[in-house]
C-alpha positions as CSV (number, residue, x, y, z in Angstrom):
1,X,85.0,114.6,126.5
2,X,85.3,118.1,124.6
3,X,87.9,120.0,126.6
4,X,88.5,122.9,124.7
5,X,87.3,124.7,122.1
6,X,89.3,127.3,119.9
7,X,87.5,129.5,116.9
8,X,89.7,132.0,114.7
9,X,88.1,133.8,112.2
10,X,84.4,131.8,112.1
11,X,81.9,133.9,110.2
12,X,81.5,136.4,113.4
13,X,84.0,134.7,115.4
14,X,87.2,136.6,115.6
15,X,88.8,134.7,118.4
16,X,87.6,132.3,120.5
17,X,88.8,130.3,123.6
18,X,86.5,127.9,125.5
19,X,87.4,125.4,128.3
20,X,84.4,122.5,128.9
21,X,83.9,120.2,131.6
22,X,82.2,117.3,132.7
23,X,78.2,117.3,133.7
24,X,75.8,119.4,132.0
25,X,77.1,123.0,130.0
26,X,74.1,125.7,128.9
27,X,74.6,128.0,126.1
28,X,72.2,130.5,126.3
29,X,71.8,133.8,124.3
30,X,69.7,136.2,122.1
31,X,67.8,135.0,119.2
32,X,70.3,135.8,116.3
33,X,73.5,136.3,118.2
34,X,75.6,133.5,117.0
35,X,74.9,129.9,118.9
36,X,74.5,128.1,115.1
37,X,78.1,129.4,114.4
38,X,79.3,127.7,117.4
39,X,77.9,124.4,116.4
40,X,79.2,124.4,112.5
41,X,82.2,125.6,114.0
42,X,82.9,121.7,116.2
43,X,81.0,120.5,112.8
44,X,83.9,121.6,110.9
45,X,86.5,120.3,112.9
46,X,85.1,116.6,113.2
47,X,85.0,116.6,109.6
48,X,81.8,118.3,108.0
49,X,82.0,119.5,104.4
50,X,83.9,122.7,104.3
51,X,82.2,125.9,102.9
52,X,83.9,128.4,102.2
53,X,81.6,131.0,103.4
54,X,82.5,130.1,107.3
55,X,85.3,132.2,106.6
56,X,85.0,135.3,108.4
57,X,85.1,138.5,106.0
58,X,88.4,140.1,105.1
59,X,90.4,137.0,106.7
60,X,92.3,134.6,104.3
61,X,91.5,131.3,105.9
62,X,90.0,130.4,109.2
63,X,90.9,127.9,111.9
64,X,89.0,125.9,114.2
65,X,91.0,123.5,117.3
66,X,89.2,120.9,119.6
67,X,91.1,118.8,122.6
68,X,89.3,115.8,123.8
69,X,90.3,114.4,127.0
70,X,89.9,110.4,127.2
71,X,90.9,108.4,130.5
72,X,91.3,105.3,127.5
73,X,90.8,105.7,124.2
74,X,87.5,103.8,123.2
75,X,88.2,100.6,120.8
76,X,86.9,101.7,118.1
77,X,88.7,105.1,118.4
78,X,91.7,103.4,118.8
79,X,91.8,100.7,115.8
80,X,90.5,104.0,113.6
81,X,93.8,106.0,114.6
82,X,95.5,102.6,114.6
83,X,94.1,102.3,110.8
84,X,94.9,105.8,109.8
85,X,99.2,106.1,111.1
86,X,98.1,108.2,114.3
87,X,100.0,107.6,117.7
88,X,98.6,108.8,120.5
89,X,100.5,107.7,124.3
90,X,98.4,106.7,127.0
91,X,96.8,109.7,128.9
92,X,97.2,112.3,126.0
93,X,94.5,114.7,124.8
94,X,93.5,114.0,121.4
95,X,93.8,117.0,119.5
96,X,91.6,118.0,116.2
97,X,93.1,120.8,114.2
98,X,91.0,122.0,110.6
99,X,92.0,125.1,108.8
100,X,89.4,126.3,106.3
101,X,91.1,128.9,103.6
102,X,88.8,131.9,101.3
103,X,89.2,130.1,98.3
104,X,87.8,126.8,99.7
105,X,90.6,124.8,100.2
106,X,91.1,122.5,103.6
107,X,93.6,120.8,105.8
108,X,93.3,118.7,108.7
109,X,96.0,117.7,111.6
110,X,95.3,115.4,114.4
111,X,97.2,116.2,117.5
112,X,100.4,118.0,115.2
113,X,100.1,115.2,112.4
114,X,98.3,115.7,109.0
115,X,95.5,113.4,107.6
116,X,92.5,113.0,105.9
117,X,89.1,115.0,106.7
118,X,88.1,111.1,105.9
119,X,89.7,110.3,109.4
120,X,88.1,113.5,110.9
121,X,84.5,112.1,109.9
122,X,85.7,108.5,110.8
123,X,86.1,108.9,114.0
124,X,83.8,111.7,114.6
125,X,80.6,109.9,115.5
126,X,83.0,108.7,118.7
127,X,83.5,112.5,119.9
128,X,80.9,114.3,119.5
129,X,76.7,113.4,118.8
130,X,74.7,116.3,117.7
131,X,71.1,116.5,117.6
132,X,69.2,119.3,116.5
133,X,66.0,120.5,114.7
134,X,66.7,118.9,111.1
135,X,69.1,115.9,112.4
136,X,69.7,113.2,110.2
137,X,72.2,111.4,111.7
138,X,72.7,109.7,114.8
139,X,69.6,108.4,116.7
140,X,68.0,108.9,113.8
141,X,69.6,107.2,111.2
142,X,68.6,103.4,111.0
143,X,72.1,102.1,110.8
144,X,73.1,102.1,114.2
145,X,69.5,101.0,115.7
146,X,70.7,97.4,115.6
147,X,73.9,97.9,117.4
148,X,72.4,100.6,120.1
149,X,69.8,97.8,120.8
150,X,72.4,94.9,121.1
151,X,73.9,96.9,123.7
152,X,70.6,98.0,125.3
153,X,70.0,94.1,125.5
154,X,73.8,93.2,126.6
155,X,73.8,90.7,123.3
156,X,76.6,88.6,123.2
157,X,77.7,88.7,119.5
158,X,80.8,86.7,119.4
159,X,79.5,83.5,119.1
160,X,77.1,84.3,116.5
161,X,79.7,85.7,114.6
162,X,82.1,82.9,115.1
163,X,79.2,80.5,113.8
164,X,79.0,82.7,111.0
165,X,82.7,82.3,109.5
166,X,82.4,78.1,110.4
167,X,78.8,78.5,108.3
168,X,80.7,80.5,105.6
169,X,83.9,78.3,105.6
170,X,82.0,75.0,105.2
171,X,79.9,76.1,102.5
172,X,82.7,77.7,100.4
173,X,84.7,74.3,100.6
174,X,81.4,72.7,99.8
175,X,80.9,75.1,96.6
176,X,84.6,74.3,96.0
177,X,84.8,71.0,95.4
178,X,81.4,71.0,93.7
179,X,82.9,72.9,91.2
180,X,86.2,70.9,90.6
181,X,83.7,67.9,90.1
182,X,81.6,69.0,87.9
183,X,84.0,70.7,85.6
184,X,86.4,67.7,86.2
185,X,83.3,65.5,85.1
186,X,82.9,67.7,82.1
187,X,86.8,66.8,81.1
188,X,86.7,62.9,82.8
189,X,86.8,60.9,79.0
190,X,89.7,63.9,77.9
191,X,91.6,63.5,81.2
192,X,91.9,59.5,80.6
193,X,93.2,60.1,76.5
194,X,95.6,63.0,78.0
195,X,97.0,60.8,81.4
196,X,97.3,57.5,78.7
197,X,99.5,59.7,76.3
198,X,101.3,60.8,79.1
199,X,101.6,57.2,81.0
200,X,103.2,55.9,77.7
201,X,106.0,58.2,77.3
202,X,106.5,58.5,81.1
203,X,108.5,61.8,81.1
204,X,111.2,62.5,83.6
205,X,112.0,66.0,85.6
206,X,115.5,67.2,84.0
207,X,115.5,64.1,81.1
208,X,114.8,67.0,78.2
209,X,118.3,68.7,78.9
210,X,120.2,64.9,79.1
211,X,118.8,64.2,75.7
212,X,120.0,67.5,74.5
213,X,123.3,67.1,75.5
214,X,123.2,63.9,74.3
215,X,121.8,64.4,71.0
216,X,124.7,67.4,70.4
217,X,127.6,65.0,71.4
218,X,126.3,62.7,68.8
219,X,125.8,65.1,66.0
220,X,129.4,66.5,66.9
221,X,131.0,62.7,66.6
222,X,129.3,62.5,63.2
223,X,130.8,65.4,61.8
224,X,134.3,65.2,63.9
225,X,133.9,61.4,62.5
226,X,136.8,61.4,60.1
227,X,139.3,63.8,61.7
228,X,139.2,61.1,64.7
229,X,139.9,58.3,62.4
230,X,142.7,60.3,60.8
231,X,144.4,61.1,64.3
232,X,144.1,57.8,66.0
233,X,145.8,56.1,63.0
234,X,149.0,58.4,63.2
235,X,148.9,57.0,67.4
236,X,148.0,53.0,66.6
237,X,150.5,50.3,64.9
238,X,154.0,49.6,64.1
239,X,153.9,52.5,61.6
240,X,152.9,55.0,64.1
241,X,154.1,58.2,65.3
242,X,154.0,57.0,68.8
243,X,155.9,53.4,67.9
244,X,158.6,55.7,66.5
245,X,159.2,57.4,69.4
246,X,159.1,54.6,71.4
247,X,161.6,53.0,69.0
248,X,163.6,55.5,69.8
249,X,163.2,56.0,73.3
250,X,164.7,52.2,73.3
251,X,168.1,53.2,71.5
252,X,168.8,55.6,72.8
253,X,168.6,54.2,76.5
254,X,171.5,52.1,74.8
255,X,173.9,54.7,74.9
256,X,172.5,57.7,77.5
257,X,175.0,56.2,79.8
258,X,178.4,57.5,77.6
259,X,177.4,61.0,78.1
260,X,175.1,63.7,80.1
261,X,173.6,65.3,77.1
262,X,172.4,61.6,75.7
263,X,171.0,60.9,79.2
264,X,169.0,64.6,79.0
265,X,168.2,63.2,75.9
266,X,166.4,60.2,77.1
267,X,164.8,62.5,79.5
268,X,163.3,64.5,77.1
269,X,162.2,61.5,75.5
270,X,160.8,59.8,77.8
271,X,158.2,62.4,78.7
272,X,157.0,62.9,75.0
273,X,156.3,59.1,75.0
274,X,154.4,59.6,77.8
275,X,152.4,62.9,76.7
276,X,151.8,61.0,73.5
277,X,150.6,58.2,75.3
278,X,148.3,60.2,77.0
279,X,147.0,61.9,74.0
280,X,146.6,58.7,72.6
281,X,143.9,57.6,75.4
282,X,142.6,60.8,75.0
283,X,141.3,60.9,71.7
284,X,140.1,57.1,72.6
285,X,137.9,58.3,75.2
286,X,136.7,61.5,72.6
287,X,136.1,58.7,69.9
288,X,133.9,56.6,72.7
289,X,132.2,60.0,74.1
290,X,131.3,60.9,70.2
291,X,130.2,58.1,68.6
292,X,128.0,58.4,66.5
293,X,125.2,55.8,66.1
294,X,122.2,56.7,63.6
295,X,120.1,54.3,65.2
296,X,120.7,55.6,69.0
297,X,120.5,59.6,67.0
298,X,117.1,58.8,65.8
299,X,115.8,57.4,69.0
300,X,117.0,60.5,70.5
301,X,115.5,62.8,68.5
302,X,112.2,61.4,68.2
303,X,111.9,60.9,72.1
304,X,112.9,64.9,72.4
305,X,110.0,65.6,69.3
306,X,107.4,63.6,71.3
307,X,108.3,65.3,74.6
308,X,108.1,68.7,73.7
309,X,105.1,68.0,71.7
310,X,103.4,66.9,74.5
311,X,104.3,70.1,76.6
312,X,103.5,72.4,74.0
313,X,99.8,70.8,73.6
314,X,99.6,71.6,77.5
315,X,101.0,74.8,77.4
316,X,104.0,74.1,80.2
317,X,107.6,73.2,79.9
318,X,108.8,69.4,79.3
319,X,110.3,69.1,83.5
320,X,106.4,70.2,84.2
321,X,105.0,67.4,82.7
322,X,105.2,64.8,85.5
323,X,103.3,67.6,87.5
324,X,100.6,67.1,85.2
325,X,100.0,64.2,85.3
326,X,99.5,64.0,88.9
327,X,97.0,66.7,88.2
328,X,95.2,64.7,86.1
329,X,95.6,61.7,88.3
330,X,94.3,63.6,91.0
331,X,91.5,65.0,89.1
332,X,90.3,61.9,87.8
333,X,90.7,60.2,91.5
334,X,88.4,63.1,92.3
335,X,85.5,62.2,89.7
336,X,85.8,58.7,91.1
337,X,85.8,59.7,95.2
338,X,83.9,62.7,94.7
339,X,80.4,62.0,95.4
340,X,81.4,60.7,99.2
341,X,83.8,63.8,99.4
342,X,81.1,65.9,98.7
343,X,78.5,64.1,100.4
344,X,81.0,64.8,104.1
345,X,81.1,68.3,102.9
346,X,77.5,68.7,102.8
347,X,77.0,67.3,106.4
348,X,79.6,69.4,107.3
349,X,78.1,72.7,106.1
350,X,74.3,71.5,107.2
351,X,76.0,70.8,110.5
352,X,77.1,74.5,110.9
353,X,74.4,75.9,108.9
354,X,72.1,74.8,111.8
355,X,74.5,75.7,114.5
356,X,74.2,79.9,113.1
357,X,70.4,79.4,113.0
358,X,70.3,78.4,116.5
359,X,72.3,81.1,118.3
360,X,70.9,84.0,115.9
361,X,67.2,82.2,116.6
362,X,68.8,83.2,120.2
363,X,69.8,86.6,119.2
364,X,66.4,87.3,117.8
365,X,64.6,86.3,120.3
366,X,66.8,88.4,122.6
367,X,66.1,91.1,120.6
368,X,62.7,90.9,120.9
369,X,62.5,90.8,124.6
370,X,65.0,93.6,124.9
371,X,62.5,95.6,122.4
372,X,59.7,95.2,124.4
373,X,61.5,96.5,127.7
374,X,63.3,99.6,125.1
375,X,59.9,100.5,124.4
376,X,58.3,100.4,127.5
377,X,61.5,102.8,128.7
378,X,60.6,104.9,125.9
379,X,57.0,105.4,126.6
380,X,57.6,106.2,130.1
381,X,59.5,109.2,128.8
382,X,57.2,110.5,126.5
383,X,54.2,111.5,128.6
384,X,56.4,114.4,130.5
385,X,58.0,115.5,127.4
386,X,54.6,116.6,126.1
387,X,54.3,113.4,123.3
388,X,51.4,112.0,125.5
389,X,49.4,111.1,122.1
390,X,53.2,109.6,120.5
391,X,53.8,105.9,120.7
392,X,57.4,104.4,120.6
393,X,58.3,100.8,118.6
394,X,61.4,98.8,118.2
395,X,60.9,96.8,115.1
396,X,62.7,93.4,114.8
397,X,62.2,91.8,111.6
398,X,63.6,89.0,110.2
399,X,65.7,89.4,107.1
400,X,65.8,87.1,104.1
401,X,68.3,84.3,104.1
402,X,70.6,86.1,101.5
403,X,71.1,89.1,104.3
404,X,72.0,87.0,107.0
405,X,75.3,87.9,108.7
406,X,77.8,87.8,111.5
407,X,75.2,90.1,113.4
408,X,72.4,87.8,113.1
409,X,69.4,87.7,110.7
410,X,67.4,90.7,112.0
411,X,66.6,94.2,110.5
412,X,66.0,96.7,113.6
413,X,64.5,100.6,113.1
414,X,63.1,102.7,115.4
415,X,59.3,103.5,115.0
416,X,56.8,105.8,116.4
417,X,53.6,107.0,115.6
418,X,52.5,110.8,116.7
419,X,48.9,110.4,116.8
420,X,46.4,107.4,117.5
421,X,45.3,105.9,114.8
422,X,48.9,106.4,112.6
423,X,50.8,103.6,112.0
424,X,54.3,103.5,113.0
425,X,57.1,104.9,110.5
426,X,60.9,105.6,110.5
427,X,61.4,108.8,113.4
428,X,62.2,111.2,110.5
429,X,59.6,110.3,108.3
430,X,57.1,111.8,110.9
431,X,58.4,113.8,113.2
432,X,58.6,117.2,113.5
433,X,61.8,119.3,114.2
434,X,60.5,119.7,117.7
435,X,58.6,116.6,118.3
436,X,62.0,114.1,116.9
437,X,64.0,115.7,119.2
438,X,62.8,115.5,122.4
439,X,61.9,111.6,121.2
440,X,65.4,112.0,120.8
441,X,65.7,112.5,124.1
442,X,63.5,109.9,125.6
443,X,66.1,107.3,123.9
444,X,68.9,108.3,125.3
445,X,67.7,108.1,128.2
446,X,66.3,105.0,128.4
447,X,69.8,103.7,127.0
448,X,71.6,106.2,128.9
449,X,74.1,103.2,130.4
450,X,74.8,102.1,126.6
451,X,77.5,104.3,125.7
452,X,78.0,106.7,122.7
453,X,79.5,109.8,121.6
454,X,82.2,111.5,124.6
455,X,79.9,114.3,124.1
456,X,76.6,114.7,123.2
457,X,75.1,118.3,121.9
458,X,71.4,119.4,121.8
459,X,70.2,122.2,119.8
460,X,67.1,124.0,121.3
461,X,65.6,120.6,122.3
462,X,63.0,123.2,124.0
463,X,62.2,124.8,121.1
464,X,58.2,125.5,121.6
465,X,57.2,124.5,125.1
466,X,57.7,125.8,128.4
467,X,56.7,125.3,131.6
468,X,56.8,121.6,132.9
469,X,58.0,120.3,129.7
470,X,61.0,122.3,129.5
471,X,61.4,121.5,133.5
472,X,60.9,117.7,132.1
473,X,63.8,118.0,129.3
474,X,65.9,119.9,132.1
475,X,65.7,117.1,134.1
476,X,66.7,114.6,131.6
477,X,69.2,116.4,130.5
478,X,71.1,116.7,133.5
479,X,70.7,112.9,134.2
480,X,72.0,112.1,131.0
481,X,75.1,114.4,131.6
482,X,75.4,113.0,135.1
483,X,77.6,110.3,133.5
484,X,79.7,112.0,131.1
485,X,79.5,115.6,129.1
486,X,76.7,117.1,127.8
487,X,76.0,120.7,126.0
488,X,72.4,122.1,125.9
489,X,71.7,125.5,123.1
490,X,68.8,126.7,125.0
491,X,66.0,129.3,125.2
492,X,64.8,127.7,128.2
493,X,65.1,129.0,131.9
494,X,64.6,125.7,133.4
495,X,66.6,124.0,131.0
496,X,69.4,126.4,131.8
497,X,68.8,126.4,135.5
498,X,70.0,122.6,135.3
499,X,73.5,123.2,133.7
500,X,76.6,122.8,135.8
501,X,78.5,125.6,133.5
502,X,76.3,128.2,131.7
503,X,77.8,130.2,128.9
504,X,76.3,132.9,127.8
505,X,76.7,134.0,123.7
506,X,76.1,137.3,122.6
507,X,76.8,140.0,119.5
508,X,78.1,142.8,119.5
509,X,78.8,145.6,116.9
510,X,81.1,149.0,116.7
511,X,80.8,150.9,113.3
512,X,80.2,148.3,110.8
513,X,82.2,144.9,112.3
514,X,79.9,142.7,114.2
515,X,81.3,139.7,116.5
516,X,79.9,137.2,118.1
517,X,81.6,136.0,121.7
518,X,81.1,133.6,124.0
519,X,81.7,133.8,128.2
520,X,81.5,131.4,131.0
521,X,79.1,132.8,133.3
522,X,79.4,133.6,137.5
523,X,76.6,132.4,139.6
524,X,75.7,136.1,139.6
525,X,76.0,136.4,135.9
526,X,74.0,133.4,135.6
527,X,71.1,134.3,137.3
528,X,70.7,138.0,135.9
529,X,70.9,135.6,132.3
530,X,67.9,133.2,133.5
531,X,66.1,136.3,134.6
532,X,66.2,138.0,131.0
533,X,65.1,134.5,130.0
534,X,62.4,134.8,131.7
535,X,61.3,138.6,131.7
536,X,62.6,139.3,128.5
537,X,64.7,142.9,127.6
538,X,63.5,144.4,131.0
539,X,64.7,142.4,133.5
540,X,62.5,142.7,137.0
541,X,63.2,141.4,140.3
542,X,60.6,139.4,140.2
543,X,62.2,137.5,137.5
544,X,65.5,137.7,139.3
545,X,63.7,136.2,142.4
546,X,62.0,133.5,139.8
547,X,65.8,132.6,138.3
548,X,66.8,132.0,142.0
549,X,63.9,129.8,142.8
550,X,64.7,128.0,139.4
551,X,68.6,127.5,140.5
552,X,67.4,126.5,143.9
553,X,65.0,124.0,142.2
554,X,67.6,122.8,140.1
């Protein structure tokens, strides 16, 4: 609920401080001293457009600061501040902060934290309900009929909404696979040509680099061809350099045993034969690696031609190739299995199709019944409200199957009709400031136990009658508020008379500044206020004696 209300610099608001409470709160005041300013003032700070002109004269910016108190957070409060970064602990006040500058420009915080006048309006329609002489939102607005309905009729919308995403799954695999058949069908006689090109050069993941590296060794051994036949000539036969050394080595382990320096000798010798022998196997094992045969080159070659042909007609790499042709495989495996494939889809989908239909049938006809006991709460209201000629209706029509949805297949509005004779249209379409209002009033209370707004606001609801009417809307009024927090602008004696807190709004003026304030009144206070109601600028004691009868009363 609103707990507090704080106004700086509002048109004729200078400062402002007001605590609310729980039950019913009366504004009351002279025609022209201020209550409108009140009410653009909470409109600004749950997030209406901001105009510049609020800003009271001479002041560079103006700022207006609402707490709501909350026992727990409603869910869709909470996934909105969830949504939007906001953290709010358990228990805390929520805290709406908008400061509105001269030249137009506006910032928001929500309890110390910046965001967007976006969030302000999101979550708005959670704190605070406002319905006055030209509302266009709210009750009125045929948006939220189906939902206010649903809960008027305790509709359980899970599991039409779960039968709604099974409906939707099933037919988009159905669409899915109807449209890789039919475009696979289109392609079935270029898929077999592409998978029989493929199947005859049967490429292998990683073969393109091994036939690179291949190919290179090869052209290498055909250019290196004779410097390798030169080399292993000086290390093979008698004539070679490493026979000679060997030759060597052999005399000279003759005589390494008549002194050191020969044996070193030997030494020394004996490891260049065996380097040269190594080198010698060596460049036997480089001749074998680069051999060069043109028949093997020219297989090579045309293998890597034919494989990176291929990849470049199917615009992928040559390693991607396999992948294809499973694709291709697949897709032609699909043109041969896919009538049965489709055939289980389509029972699939006709299977959930018809399970929807049945619980939103279910929903409707829910619907329906709850309309019929919605409008026969509604008409009970309208008689003492002074709408005796009105009649209330609760439209539930069917929608077309292309605006089906998780909520059902029903479009629901609001009707009435102001005079007999009149067919039904939408509640602003016919009614008049005074007359939509109090209609107004009649729903909310017949779906006073189906939640809403933390606080709901009437503006001069009584506008225009008097007498038992405006006892009437008293009453209901308080028995709304009973529940939770309601505010009532009022001209009304016995719509004030009901309040639980009355505040009383007046003007005042000293040279040429005017300001607008607003008081909490004491019982005495209150009653002297109920008496001008009802006498007018002279207040008598007869009307003083009338306010107390009316207070009693109340």
């Amino acid at each position: 609920m609103l707990s507090r209300l704080s106004i700086r610099n509002i048109v004729l608001i200078e400062a402002l401080d007001l605590d609310f409470a729980r039950g019913l709160g009366v504004l009351t005041g002279e025609t022209g001293a201020g209550k409108s300013i009140l009410l653009d003032a909470l409109g600004l700070v749950i997030g209406n457009r901001a105009d510049s002109g609020l800003v009271r004269a001479g002041e560079d910016r103006a700022i207006v600061t609402a707490s709501f108190d909350f026992g727990e957070l409603p869910a869709m409060l909470d996934a909105a501040l969830e949504e939007g970064g906001v953290v709010i602990e358990p228990g805390e006040p929520l805290i709406l902060r908008r400061q509105l500058k001269a030249d137009g420009g506006s910032r928001a915080w929500l309890n110390d934290q910046p965001v967007s006048v976006a969030l302000l309006r999101e979550i708005a329609p959670a704190l605070v309900e406002i319905h006055g002489q030209h509302d266009d939102r709210g009750l009125v607005n045929a948006k939220g009929h189906r939902v206010l309905l649903d809960r008027f009729a305790g509709s359980d919308l899970a599991g039409v909404d779960a039968a709604w995403k099974t409906w939707r799954t099933a037919q988009g695999a159905l669409d899915t696979a109807r449209e890789q058949v039919e475009r696979a069908a289109q392609d079935e006689d270029l898929l077999v040509a592409h998978l029989a090109e493929m199947d005859k050069l049967q490429p292998v993941v990683g073969e393109e680099e091994e036939l690179a590296l291949a190919r290179a060794d090869m052209q290498k051994g055909e250019r290196l061809s004779d410097d390798l036949s030169a080399l292993q000539h000086l290390w093979q036969g008698s004539d070679s350099a490493l026979a000679g050394l060997r030759s060597a080595a052999r005399q000279l382990d003759r005589i390494a045993g008549e002194h050191p320096l020969l044996a070193e000798a030997l030494a020394a010798l004996d490891r260049a034969v065996i380097e040269a022998g190594e080198t010698e196997e060596k460049l036997e094992e480089a001749a074998e690696a680069l051999s060069f045969d043109p028949a093997e080159l020219d297989r090579i070659e045309t293998r890597l031609f034919d494989l990176r042909g291929l990849a470049r007609k199917h615009s992928c790499q040559v390693d991607d190739l396999p992948a294809k042709m499973v694709e291709m495989r697949e897709a032609l495996d699909a043109i041969e299995g896919g009538s049965e494939h489709i055939a289980a889809l389509e029972k699939a989908a006709q299977k959930a199709a018809l399970a929807y239909r049945e619980k939103a049938d279910a929903l409707h006809d829910l619907r329906r019944a709850a309309a019929k006991r919605l409008d026969k709460a509604v008409a009970a209201e309208l008689k003492p409200l002074k709408l005796d000629a009105a009649r209330f209706q609760t439209s539930v029509m069917r929608l077309p199957e292309s605006r089906w949805g998780a909520s059902g297949m029903d479009a629901v509005e609001f009707l009435i009709s102001t005079n007999p004779g009149t067919d039904f249209a939408p509640l602003a379409k016919i009614a008049s400031g005074g007359e939509l209002s109090r209609f107004i009033l009649a729903l909310k209370v017949a779906l006073a136990e189906e939640g809403g707004a933390a606080t709901v606001i009437f503006d001069e609801i009584d506008r225009g009658v008097g007498g038992a009417v405006a006892d009437a809307i008293g009453e209901r009024l308080a028995r709304l508020a009973a529940g939770g927090q309601l505010l009532a602008v009022t001209h009304s004696p016995q719509v004030a008379a009901r309040g639980n807190r009355h505040y009383m709004i007046s003007k005042s003026s000293r040279g040429t500044v005017t300001k607008t304030s607003v008081a909490p009144l004491s019982d005495a206070e209150r009653q002297e206020e109920i008496a001008r109601m009802l006498s007018g600028a002279e207040v008598t004691e007869e009307a003083r004696a009338q306010a107390s009868r009316l207070l009693e009363g109340a």
